[in-house]
C-alpha positions as a Markdown table, in Angstrom:
| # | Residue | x | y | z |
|---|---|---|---|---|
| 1 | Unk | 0.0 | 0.0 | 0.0 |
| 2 | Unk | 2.6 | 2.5 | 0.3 |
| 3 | Unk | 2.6 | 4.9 | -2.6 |
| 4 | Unk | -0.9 | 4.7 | -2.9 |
| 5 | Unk | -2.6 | 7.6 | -1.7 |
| 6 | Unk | -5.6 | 6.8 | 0.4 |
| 7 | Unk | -8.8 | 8.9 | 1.1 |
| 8 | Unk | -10.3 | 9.7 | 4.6 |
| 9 | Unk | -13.1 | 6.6 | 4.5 |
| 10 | Unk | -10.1 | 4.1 | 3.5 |
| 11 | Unk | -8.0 | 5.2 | 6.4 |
| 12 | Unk | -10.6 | 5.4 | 8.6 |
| 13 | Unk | -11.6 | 1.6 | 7.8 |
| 14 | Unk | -8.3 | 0.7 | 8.1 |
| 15 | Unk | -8.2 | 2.4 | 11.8 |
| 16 | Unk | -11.1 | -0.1 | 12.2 |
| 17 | Unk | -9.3 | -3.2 | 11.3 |
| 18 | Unk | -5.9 | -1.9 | 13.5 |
| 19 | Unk | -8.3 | -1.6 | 16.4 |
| 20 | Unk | -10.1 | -4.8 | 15.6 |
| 21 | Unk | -6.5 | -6.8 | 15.3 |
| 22 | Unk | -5.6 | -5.5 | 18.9 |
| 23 | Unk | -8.8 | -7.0 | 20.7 |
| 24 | Unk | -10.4 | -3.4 | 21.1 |
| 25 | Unk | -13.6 | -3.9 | 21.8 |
| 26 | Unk | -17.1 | -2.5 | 20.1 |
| 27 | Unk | -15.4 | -0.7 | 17.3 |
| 28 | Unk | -18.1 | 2.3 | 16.5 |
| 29 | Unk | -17.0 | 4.2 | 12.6 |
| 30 | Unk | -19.3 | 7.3 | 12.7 |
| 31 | Unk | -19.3 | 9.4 | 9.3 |
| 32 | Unk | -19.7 | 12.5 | 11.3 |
| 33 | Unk | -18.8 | 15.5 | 8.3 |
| 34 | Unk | -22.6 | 16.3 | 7.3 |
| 35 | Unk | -22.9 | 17.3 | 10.7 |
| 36 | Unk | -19.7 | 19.2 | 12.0 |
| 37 | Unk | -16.2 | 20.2 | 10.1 |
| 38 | Unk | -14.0 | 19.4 | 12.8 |
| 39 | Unk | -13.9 | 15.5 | 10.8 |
| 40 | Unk | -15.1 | 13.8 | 8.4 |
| 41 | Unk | -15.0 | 10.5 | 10.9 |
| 42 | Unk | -14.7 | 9.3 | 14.5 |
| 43 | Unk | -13.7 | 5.5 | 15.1 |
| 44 | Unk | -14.6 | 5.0 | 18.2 |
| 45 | Unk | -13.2 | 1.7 | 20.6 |
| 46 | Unk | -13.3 | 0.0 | 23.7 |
| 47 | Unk | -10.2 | -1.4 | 25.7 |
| 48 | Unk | -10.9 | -3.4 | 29.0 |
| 49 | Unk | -7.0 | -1.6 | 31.1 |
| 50 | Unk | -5.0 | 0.9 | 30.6 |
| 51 | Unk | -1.9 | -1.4 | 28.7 |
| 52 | Unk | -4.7 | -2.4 | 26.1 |
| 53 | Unk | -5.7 | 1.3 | 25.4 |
| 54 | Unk | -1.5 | 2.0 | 25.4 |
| 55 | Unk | -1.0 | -1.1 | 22.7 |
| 56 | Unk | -4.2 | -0.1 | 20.6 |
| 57 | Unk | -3.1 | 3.7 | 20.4 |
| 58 | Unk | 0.5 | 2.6 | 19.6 |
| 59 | Unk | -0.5 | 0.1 | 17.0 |
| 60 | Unk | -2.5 | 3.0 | 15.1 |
| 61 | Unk | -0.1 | 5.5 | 15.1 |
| 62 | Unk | 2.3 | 3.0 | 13.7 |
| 63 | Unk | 0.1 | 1.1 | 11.0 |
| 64 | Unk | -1.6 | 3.8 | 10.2 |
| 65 | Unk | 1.7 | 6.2 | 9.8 |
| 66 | Unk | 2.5 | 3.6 | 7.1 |
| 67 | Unk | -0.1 | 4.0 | 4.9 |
| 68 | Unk | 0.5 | 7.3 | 4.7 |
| 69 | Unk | -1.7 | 8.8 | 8.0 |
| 70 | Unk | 0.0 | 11.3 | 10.0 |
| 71 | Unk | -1.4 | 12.0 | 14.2 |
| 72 | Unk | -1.6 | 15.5 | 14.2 |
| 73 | Unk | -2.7 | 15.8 | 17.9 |
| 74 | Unk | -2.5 | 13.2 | 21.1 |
| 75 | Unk | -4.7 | 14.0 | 24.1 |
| 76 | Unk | -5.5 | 11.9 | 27.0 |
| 77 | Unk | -3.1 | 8.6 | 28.6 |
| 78 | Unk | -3.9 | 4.8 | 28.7 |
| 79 | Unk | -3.5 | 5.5 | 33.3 |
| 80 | Unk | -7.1 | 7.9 | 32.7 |
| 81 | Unk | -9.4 | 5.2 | 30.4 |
| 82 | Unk | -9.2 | 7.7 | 27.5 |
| 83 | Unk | -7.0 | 8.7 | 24.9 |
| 84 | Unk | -7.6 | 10.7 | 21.5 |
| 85 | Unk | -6.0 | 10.6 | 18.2 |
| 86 | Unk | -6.4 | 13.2 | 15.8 |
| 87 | Unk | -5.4 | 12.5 | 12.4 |
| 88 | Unk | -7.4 | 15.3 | 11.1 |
| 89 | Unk | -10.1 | 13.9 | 8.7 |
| 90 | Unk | -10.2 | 11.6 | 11.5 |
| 91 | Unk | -10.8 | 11.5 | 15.0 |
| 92 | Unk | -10.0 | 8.0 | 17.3 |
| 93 | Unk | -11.3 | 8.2 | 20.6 |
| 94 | Unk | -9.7 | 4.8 | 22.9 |
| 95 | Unk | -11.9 | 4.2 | 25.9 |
| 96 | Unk | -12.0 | 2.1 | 29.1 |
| 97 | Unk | -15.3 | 0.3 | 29.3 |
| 98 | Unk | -16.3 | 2.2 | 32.3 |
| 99 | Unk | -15.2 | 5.7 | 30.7 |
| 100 | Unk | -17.0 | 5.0 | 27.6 |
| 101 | Unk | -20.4 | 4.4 | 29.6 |
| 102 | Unk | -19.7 | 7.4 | 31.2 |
| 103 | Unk | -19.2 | 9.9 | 28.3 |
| 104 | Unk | -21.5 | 8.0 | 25.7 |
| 105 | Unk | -20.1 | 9.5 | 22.6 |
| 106 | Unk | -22.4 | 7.7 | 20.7 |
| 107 | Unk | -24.9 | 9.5 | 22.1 |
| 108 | Unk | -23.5 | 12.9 | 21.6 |
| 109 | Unk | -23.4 | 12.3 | 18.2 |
| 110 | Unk | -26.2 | 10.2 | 18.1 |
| 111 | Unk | -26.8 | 12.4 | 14.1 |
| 112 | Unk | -24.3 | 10.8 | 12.7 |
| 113 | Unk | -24.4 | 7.7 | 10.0 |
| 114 | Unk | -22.7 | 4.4 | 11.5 |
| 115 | Unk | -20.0 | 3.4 | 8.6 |
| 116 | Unk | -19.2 | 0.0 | 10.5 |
| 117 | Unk | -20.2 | -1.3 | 13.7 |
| 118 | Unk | -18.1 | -4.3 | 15.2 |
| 119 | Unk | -18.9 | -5.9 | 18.8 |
């Protein structure tokens, strides 16, 4: 794949399978840029501890930085049950199960069109 120039949707279903490939848990892709223009798409996961977040994060940043993907932004560490990666058309949130029932995301953005939906 390298070379080949990949659109926003493509990366983001490859962010999907990354996640998938490290055991993350209820894999949410939410085509989110009819509704706001800070993305065109958040993947949203599920780790169950903080070194599970840690690997998942790492594991994007490095697949994902080979297909031509750069992180623009990092918030948030594995230790808190959250942790954001921006890539700019796309937005990865990495949640502990407990943090994730407690912000709902899916909710907030309850608007937007569910691209893929793994459990």
């Amino acid at each position: 794949m390298k070379g080949v120039l990949l659109d926003s949707a493509q990366i983001a279903k490859a962010a999907v399978d990354i996640a998938s490939d490290k055991k993350a848990s209820d894999i949410l892709l939410l085509d989110i840029h009819e509704i706001t223009t800070i993305a065109d798409y958040f993947v949203i996961c599920s780790a169950s501890n903080p070194r599970q977040i840690q690997a998942i994060a790492e594991s994007l940043n490095e697949e994902l930085g080979k297909i031509g993907a750069k992180a623009l932004f990092r918030e948030g560490i594995a230790e808190t049950g959250w942790m954001l990666l921006d890539f700019g058309d796309i937005i990865i949130h990495i949640f502990g199960n407990k943090e994730r029932e407690y912000y709902r995301l899916e909710r907030l953005w309850s608007e937007a069109k569910t691209v893929v939906y793994l459990q």
